[in-house]
C-alpha positions in Angstrom: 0.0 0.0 0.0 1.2 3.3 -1.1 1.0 5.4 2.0 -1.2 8.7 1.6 0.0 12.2 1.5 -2.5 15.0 2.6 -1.5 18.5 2.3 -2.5 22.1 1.4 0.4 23.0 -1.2 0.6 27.0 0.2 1.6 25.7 3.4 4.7 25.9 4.0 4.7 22.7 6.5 3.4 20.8 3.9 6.2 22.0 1.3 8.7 20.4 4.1 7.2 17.2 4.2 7.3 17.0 0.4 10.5 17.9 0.3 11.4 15.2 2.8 9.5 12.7 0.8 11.6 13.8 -2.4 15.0 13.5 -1.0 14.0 10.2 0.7 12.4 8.8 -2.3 9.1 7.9 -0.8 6.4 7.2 -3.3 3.4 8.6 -2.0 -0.5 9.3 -3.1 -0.9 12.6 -2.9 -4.1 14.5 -2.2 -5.2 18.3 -1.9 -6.7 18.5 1.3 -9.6 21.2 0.2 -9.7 20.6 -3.5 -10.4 16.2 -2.1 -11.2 16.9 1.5 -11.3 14.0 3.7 -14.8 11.8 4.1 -16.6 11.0 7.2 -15.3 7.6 7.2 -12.1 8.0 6.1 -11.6 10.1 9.3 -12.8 7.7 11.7 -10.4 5.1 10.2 -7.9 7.2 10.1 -9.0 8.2 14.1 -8.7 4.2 15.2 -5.4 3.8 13.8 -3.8 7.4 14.9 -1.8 6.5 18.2 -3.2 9.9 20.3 -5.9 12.0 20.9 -8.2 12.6 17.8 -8.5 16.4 18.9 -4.9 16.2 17.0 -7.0 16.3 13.8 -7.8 19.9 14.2 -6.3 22.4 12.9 -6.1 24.7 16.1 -4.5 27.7 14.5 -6.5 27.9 11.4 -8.9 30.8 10.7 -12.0 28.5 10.1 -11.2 26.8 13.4 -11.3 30.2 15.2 -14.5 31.3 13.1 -16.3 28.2 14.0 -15.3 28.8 18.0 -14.3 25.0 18.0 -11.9 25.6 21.0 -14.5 24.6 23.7 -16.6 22.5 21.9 -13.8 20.0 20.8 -13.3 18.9 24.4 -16.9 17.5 24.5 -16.9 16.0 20.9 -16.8 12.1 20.1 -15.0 11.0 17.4 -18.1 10.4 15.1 -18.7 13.8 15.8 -15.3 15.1 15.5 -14.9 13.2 12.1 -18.5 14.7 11.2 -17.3 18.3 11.7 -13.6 17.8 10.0 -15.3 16.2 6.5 -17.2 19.5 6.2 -13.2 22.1 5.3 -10.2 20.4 4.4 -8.9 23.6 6.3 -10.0 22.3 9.6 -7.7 19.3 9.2 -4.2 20.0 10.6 -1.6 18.9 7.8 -0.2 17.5 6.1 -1.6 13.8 7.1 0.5 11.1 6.1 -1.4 7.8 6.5 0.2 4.3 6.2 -0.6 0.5 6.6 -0.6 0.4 10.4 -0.2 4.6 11.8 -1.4 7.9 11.0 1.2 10.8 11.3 -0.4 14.4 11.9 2.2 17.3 11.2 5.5 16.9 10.1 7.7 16.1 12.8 10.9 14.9 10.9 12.3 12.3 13.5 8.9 10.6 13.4 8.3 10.5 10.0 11.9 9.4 9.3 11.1 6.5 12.1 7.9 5.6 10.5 8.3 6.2 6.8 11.7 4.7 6.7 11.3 1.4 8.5 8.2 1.0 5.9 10.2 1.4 2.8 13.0 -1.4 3.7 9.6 -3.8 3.2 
């Protein structure tokens, strides 16, 4: 399984992560995350197999997340309801996503991605 890369190209996170795909040579799927904006159930999947908190899928310092006053209500959301919410703006989604076989990566933290990306690609 090609491991999926979700990202908003004008962010300059996002052009990180690319870059470190590049230079690594990981072939990935990539996806526009408001032109293709995550599903409902993709979310939820992607929820179970994320290792944390699934507040972590928020984009906390995006505009819409401000605009929409998500702060406090966040803390009392499921996950259904969470995933509900997120499928609605790709921009609500903190990015870039990477997901593979058995994790979900949220941000780009280079130690962890170099941990779980290249471990993958010796398969």
């Amino acid at each position: 399984m090609k491991p999926l890369f979700l990202c908003y190209p004008k962010c300059s996170t996002c052009q990180k992560a690319k870059k470190f795909l590049s230079e690594n040579l990981i072939d990935v799927e990539e996806r526009h995350i408001v032109e293709n904006r995550p599903q409902k159930d993709e979310l939820l999947n992607w929820m179970e197999r994320y290792q944390g908190d699934a507040k972590k899928f928020f984009n906390t310092s995006g505009l819409v997340y401000r605009e929409m006053a998500l702060k406090d209500k966040v803390k009392t959301m499921t996950p259904d309801q969470m995933a509900e919410v997120l499928s609605t703006n790709g921009m609500l989604v903190k990015r870039p996503l990477i997901i593979l076989e058995n994790t979900v990566l949220i941000g780009f933290k280079e130690e962890q991605w170099k941990a779980a990306l290249l471990i993958n690609k010796q398969d």
